[in-house]
C-alpha positions as CSV (number, residue, x, y, z in Angstrom):
1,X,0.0,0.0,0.0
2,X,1.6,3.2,-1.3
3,X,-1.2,5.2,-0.3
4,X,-2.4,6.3,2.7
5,X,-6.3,6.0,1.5
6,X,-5.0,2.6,0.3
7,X,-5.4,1.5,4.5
8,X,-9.3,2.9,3.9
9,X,-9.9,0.9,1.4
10,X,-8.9,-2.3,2.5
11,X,-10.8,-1.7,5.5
12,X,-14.0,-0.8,3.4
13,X,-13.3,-4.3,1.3
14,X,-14.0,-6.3,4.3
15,X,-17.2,-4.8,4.8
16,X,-18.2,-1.5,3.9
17,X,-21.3,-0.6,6.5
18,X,-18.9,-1.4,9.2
19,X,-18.2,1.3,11.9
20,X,-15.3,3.0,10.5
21,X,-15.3,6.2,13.1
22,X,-16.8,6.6,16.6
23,X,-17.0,9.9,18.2
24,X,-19.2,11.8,20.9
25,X,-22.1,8.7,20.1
26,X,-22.3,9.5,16.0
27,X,-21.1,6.4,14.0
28,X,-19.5,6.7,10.5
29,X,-19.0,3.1,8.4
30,X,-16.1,3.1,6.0
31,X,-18.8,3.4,3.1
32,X,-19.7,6.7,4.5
33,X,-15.5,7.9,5.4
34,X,-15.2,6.8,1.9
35,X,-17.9,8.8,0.2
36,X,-16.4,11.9,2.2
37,X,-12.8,11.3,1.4
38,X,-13.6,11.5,-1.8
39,X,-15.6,14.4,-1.6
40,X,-12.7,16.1,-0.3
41,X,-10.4,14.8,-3.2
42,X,-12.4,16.3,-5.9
43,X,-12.8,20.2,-4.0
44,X,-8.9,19.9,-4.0
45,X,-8.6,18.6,-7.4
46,X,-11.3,21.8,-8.0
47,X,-9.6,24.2,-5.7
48,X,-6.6,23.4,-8.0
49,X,-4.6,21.4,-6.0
50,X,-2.3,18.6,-8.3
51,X,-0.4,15.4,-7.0
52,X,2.4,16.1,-5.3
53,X,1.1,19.4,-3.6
54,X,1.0,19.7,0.0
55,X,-1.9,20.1,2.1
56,X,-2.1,21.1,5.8
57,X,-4.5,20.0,8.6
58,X,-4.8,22.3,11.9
59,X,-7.3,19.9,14.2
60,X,-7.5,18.8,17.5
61,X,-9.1,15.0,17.6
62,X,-11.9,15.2,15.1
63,X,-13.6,12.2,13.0
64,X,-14.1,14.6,9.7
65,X,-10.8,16.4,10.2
66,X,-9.0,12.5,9.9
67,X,-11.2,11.8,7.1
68,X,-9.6,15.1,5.3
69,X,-6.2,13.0,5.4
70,X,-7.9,10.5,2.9
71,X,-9.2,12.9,0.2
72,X,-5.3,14.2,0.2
73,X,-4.2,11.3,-0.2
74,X,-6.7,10.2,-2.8
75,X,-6.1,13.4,-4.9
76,X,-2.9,12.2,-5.0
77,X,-1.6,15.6,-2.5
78,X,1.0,15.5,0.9
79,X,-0.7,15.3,4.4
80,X,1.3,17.7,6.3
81,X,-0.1,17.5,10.1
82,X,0.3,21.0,11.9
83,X,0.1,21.0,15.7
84,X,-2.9,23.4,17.1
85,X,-0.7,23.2,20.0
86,X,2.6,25.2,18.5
87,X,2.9,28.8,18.9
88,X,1.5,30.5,16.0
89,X,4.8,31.6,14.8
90,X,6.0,28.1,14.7
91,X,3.0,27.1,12.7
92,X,3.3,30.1,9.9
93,X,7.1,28.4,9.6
94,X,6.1,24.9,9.0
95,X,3.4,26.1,6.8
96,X,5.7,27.9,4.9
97,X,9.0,25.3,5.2
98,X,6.2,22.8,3.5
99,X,5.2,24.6,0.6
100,X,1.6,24.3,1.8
101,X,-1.0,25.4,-1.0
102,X,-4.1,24.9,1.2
103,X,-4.7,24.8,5.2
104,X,-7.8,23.0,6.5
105,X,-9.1,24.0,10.0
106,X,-11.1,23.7,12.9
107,X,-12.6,26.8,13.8
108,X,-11.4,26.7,17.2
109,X,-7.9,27.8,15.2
110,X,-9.7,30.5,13.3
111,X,-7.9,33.1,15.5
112,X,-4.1,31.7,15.2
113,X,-4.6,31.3,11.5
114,X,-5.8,35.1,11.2
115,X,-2.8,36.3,12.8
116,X,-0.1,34.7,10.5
117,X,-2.6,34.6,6.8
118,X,-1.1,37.8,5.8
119,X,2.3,36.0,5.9
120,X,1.6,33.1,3.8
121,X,1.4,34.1,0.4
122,X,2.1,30.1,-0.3
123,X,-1.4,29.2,0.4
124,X,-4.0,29.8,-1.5
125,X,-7.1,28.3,0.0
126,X,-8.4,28.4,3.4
127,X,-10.9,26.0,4.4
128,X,-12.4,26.4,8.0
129,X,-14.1,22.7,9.1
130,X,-17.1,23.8,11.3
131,X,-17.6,27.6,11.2
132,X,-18.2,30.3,8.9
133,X,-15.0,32.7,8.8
134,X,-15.6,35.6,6.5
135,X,-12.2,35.4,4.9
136,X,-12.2,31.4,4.4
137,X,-14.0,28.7,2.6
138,X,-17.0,27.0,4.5
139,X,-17.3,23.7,4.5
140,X,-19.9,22.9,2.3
141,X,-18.9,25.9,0.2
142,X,-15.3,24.3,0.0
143,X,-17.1,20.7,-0.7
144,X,-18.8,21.7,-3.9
145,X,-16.0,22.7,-5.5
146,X,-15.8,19.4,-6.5
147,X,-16.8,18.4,-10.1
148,X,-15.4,14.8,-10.7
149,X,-14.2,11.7,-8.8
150,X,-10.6,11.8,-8.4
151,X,-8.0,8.7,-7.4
152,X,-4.8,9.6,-8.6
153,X,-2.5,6.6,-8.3
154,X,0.7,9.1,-7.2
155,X,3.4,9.3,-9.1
156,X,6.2,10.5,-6.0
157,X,5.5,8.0,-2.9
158,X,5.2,11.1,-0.7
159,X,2.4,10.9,1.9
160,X,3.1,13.2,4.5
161,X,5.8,15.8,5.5
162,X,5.9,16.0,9.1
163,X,7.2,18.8,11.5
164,X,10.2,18.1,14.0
165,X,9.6,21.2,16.6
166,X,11.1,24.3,17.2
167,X,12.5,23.1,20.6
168,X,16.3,22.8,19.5
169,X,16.5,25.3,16.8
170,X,14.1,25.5,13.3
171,X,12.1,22.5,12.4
172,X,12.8,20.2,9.6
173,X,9.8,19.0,7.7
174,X,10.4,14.9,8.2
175,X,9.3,13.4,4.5
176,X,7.9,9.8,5.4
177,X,6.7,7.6,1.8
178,X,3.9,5.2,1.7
179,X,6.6,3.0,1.9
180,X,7.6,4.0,5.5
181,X,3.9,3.7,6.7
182,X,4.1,0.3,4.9
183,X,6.8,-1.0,7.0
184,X,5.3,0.6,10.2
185,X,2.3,-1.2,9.5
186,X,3.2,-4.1,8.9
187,X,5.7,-4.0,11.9
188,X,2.5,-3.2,14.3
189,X,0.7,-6.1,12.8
190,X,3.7,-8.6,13.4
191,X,4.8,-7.5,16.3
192,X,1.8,-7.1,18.7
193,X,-1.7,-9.0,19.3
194,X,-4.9,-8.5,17.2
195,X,-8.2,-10.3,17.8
196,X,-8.6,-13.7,15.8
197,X,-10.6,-13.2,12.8
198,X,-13.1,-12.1,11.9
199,X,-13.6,-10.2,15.3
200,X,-12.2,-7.1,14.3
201,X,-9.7,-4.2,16.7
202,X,-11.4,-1.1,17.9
203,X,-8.6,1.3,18.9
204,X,-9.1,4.2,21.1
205,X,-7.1,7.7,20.2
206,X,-7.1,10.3,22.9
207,X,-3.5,11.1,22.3
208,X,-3.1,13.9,19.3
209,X,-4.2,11.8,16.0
210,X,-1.1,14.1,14.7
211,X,1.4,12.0,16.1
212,X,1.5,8.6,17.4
213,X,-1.8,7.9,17.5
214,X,-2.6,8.7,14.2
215,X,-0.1,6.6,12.3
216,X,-1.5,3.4,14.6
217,X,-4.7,4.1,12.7
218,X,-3.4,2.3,9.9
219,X,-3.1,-0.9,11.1
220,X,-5.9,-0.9,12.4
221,X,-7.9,-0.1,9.2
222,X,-6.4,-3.0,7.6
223,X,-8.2,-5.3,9.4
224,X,-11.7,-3.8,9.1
225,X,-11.4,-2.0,12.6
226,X,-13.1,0.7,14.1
227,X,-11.4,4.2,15.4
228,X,-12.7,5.7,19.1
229,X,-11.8,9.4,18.4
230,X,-11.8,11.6,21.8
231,X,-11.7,15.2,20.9
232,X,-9.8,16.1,24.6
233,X,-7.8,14.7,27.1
234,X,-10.1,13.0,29.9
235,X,-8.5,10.3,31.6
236,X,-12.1,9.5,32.8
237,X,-13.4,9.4,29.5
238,X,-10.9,7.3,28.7
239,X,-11.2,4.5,31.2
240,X,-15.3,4.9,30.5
241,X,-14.8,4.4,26.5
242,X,-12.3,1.3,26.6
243,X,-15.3,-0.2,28.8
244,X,-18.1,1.1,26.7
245,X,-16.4,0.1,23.0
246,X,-14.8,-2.8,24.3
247,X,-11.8,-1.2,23.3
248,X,-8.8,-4.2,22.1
249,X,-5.9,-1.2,21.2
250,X,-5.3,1.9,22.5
251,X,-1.7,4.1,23.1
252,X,-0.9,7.1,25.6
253,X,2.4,8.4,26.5
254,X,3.5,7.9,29.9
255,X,2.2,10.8,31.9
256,X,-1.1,10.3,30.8
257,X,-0.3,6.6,31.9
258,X,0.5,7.6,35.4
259,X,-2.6,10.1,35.4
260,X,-4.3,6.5,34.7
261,X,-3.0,4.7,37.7
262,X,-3.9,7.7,40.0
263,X,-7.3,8.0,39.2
264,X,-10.2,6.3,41.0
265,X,-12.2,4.9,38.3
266,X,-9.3,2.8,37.7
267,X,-10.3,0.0,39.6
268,X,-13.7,-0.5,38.9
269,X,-13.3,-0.3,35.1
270,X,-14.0,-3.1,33.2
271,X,-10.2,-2.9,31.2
272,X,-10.9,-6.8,30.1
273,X,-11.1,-6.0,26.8
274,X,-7.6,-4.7,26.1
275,X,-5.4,-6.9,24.1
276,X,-2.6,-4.3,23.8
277,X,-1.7,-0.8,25.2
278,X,0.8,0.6,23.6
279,X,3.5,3.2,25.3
280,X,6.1,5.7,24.2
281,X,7.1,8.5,23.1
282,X,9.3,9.2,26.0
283,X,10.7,7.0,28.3
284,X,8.5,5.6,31.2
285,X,9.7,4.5,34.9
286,X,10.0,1.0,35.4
287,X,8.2,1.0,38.9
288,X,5.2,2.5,37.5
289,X,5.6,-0.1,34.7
290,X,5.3,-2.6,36.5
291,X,2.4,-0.9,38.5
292,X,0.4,-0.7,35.2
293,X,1.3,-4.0,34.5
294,X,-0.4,-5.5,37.6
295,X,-3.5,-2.9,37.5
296,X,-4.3,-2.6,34.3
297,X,-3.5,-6.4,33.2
298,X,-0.4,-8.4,31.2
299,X,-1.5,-5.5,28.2
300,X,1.2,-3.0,28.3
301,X,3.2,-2.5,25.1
302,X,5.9,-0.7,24.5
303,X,6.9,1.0,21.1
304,X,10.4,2.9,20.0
305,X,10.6,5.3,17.3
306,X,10.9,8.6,16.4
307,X,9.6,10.7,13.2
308,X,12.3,10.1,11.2
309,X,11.8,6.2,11.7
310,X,8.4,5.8,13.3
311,X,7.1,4.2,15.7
312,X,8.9,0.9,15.8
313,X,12.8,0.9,15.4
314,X,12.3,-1.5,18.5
315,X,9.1,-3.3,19.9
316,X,8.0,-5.0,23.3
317,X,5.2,-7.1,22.9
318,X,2.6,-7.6,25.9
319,X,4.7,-11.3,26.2
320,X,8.1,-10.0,25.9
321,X,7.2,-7.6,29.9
322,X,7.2,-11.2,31.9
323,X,9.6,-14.5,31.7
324,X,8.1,-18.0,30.6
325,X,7.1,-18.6,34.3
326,X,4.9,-15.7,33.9
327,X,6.7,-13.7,36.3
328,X,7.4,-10.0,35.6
329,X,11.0,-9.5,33.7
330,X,12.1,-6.8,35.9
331,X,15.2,-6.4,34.3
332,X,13.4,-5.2,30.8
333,X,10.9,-2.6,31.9
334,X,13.8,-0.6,31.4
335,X,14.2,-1.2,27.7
336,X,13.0,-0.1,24.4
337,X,12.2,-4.1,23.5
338,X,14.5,-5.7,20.9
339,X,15.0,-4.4,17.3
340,X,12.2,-5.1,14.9
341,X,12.3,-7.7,12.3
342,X,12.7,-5.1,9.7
343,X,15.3,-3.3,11.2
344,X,18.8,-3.6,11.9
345,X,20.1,-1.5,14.8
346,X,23.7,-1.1,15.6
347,X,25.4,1.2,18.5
348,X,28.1,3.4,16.8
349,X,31.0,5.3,18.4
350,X,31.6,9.0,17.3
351,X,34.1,7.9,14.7
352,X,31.4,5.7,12.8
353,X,32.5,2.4,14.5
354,X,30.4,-0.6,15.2
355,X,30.2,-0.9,19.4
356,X,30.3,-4.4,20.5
357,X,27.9,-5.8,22.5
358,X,27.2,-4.3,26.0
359,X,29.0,-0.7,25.3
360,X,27.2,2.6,25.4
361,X,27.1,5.1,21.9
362,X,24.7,6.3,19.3
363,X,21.9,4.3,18.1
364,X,22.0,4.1,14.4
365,X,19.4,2.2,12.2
366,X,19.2,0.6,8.4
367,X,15.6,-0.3,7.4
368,X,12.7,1.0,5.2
369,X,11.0,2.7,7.6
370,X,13.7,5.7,8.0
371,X,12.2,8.5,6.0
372,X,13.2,9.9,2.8
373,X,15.1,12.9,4.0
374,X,14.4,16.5,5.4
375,X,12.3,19.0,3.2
376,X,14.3,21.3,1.1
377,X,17.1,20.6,3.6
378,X,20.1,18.9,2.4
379,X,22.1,19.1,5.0
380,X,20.3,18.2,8.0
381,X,19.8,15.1,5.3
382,X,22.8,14.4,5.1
383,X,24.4,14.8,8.5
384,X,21.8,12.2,9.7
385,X,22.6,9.8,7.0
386,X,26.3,9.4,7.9
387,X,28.2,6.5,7.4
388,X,25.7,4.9,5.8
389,X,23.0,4.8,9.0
390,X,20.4,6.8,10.1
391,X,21.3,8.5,13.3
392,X,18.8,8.6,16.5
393,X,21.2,11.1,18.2
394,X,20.1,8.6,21.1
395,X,22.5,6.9,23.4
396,X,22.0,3.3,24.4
397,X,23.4,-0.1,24.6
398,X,22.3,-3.8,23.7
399,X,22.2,-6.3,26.1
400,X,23.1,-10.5,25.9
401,X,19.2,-11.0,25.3
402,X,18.9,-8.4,22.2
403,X,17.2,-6.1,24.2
404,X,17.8,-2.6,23.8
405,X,18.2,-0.1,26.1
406,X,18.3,3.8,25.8
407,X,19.9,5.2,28.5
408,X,19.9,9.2,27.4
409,X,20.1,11.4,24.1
410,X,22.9,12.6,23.1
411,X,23.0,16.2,24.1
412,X,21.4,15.1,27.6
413,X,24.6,13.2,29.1
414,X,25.8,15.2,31.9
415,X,29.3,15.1,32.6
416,X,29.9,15.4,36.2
417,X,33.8,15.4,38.1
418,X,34.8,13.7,34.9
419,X,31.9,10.6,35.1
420,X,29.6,10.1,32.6
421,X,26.2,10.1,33.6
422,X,23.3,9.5,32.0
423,X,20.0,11.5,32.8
424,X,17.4,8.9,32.2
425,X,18.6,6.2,34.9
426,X,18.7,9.0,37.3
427,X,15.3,9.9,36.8
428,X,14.0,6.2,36.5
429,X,15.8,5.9,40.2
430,X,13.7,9.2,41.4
431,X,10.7,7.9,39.8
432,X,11.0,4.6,42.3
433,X,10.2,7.4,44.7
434,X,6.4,6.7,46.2
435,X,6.2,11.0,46.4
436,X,7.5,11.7,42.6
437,X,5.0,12.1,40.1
438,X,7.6,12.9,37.4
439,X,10.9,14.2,37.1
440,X,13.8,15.8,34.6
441,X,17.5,15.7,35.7
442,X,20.0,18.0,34.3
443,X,23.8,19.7,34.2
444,X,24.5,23.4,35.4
445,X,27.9,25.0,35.0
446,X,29.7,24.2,38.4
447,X,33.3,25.2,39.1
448,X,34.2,21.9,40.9
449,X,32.2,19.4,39.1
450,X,32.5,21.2,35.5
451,X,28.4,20.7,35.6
452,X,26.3,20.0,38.6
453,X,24.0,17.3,38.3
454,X,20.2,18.7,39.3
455,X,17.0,16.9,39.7
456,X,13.4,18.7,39.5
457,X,10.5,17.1,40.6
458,X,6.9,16.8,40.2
459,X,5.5,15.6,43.2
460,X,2.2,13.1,43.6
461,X,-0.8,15.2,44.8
462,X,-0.5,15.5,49.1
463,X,3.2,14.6,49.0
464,X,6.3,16.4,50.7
465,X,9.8,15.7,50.6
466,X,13.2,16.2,52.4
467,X,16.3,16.7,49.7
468,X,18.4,14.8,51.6
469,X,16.0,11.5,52.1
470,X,15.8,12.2,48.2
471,X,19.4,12.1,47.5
472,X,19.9,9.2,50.1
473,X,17.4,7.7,47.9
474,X,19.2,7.5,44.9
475,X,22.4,6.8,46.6
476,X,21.4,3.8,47.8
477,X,20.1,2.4,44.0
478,X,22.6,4.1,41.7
479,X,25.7,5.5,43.7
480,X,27.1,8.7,44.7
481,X,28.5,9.9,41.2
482,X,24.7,9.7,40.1
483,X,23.3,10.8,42.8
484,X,21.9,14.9,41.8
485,X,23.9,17.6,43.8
486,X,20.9,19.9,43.2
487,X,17.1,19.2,43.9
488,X,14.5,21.4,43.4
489,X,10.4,20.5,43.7
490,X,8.5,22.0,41.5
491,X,4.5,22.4,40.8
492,X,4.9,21.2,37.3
493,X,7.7,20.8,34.9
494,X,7.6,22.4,31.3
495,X,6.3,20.1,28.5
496,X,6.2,19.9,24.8
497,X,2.7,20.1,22.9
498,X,2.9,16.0,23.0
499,X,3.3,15.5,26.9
500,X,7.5,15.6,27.0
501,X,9.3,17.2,29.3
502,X,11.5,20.1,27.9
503,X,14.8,20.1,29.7
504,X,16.3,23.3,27.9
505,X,13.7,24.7,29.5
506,X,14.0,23.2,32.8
507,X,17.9,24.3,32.6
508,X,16.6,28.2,31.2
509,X,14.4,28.2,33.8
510,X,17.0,27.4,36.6
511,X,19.5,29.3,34.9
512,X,17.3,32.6,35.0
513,X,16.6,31.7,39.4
514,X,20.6,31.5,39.5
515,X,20.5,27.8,40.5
């Protein structure tokens, strides 16, 4: 499947009045996504738009704004996902980076799109979704600009161009093929439990369909399955939908997993459903792991990507969390699962040498699911290409059992009285903590140590603690080198539009208070 309406259709094969989309109690069947997403392909194809042009979407969660991702694709046009959640300045760049000739919106955006229009001479067409906006196309106005069915086969295997973020400098636009989403797919599929045929998945997506939990749509659409959509984040509505849909799939990044297994409905939820939970996207504490292994059920799955590679450089299947007695494998909550059957991961020093077995450096990758390249951006291309790998800028190791395991990124090793230390098992050790909720550790400029290795924490709801009972803590699992110098408790810590925590922001932060 080159195409991304290709997944659609396959689902529609295996039964057309099927549910297709579930949202807020209204039901669409892939008949009915179908007859929309092609809609939507002919008032591009009317509105101009030719294969190969690029298309933006600006949506929270919404059935009809995922169905717009279809007609692109049918029209034989670039998805190119825009975050409602970036700053509007960061959006205007993306929009612009991309080439975009037409932005599609929820009118919930109306205002952020007004104030960077003027500076987008690139697009041409301005759709808003649900609203009437005197200087954009209505729906239904924008709809009958269609005049014939289109299906362009797609002469480039484009699909979508996605955004990195701003966070580290400007933001490359990732060019995935239908040939990555092939791979990703097909990984899912192998990798992780399905119901036997011909029951059919019903996956839940509360986490931005932008990201992770769009791409695991695809899978999922293969097999005839039907799409939850929540339209916000409500861990309540959560736990009340997997119960409600009999929901077999679902994915959330680890805070909202811990949000989860601190609320009270979690208990008398009927989760018996779930076949596979998926979690990534940053890395999760192996105590709460094992929590949500024993509360939620023998479910939890782990997934390792990124958006250059996504989703699945490495995989932990629900099986993979316990040994063959059944008991919990303690020792591989703290890994990213081993490398996927379609990928071949190696650990590579600075100089562009193979690590053996055991030692700590770069995780590189060889497989079809790394992405084309970086839009318009040769360089960046190239430097991530080097020696012949694609490069993670991740720092990890494999273990005797092909596990791997990602102990920091790159630019987060702190280098403290001339040790090594890597953030990650710092924080998983202050996340053993009963009072932490969540946690970043990081290196300030220190005159004896060269930096000073801090810890900030987010502390569970009610809790209070003393620094040095934290730092004793940590002493006692990890040592003294890794235990932080510095610890600070904060009411929340600084997070990305998708949920991570944004330690150059955490260190500004401290920087500006003279820590």
């Amino acid at each position: 499947m080159t195409r991304l309406v290709d997944y659609l259709d396959k689902g529609a094969s295996l039964g057309g009045d099927a549910p297709c989309l579930v949202c807020d109690g209204r039901t669409w069947t892939y008949d009915e996504v179908r007859d929309l997403a092609g809609q939507v392909a002919s008032a591009l194809a009317g509105r101009g738009v030719r294969p190969g042009d690029k298309v933006a979407i600006l949506s929270s969660n919404d059935p009809v704004a995922f169905t717009c991702v279809f007609g692109i694709s049918r029209a034989g046009a670039v998805w190119c996902p825009i975050n409602p959640r970036n700053e509007a300045d960061e959006n205007r760049e993306l929009l612009d980076l991309f080439d975009c000739s037409v932005l599609i919106f929820k009118a919930a955006y109306a205002d952020l799109v007004d104030r960077i229009r003027g500076d987008l001479p690139k697009v041409t067409t301005l759709v808003c979704l649900d609203a009437e906006v005197d200087w954009a196309l209505g729906w239904e106005e924008f709809l009958a600009s269609g005049t014939t069915e289109v299906d362009v086969p797609g002469e480039d295997d484009l699909a979508l161009i996605v955004g990195t973020g701003g966070t580290t400098g400007r933001p490359k636009g990732v060019m995935l093929t239908g040939a990555n989403i092939e791979t990703m797919t097909a990984l899912t599929l192998i990798g992780y439990p399905w119901p036997d045929r011909p029951a059919r998945p019903t996956y839940l997506a509360l986490a931005p369909l932008t990201h992770a939990a769009g791409v695991l749509c695809f899978p999922v659409l293969t097999q005839g399955g039907s799409i939850v959509v929540m339209r916000q984040p409500d861990v309540a509505g959560f736990l009340a939908n997997v119960a409600e849909h009999r929901v077999t799939h679902t994915f959330l990044p680890p805070t909202l997993i811990y949000m989860v297994l601190d609320h009270p409905d979690l208990e008398s939820t009927d989760l018996s459903s779930l076949q596979c939970f998926w979690y990534g996207a940053a890395p999760m504490s192996a105590k709460r792991l094992e929590e949500a292994l024993t509360r939620i059920g023998p479910v939890m799955a782990q997934l390792f990507g990124q958006t250059e590679a996504p989703m699945m450089i490495s995989t932990m299947a629900p099986a993979d969390h316990f040994r063959a007695d059944g008991s919990i494998a303690h020792e591989r909550l703290s890994s990213a699962g081993r490398p996927a059957p379609l990928v071949t991961v190696s650990i590579m020093d600075g100089d562009g040498r193979a690590l053996p077995q055991g030692e700590r450096g770069e995780i590189v990758v060889r497989s079809s699911l790394v992405m084309r390249g970086y839009y318009r951006n040769p360089e960046a291309t190239a430097e991530a290409s080097a020696h012949g790998w694609h490069h993670t800028g991740d720092i990890g190791f494999l273990d005797e059992e092909g596990f791997l395991h990602i102990v920091d990124r790159a630019k987060d090793m702190v280098i403290t009285g001339g040790f090594n230390v890597y953030s990650t098992e710092v924080e998983q050790a202050l996340m053993a903590h009963p009072a932490v909720a969540d946690c970043a550790v990081v290196g300030l400029p220190d005159e004896k140590w060269g930096e000073r290795l801090t810890a900030v924490l987010q502390l569970r709801p009610g809790q209070s603690v003393e620094v040095g009972e934290v730092q004793a803590f940590v002493k006692e699992r990890i040592g003294s080198v890794k235990t932080p110098k510095q610890v600070e408790v904060w009411p929340d810590l600084p997070r990305s539009k998708v949920g991570k925590v944004l330690k150059t922001e955490v260190k500004a932060q401290l920087a500006g208070a003279g820590a």
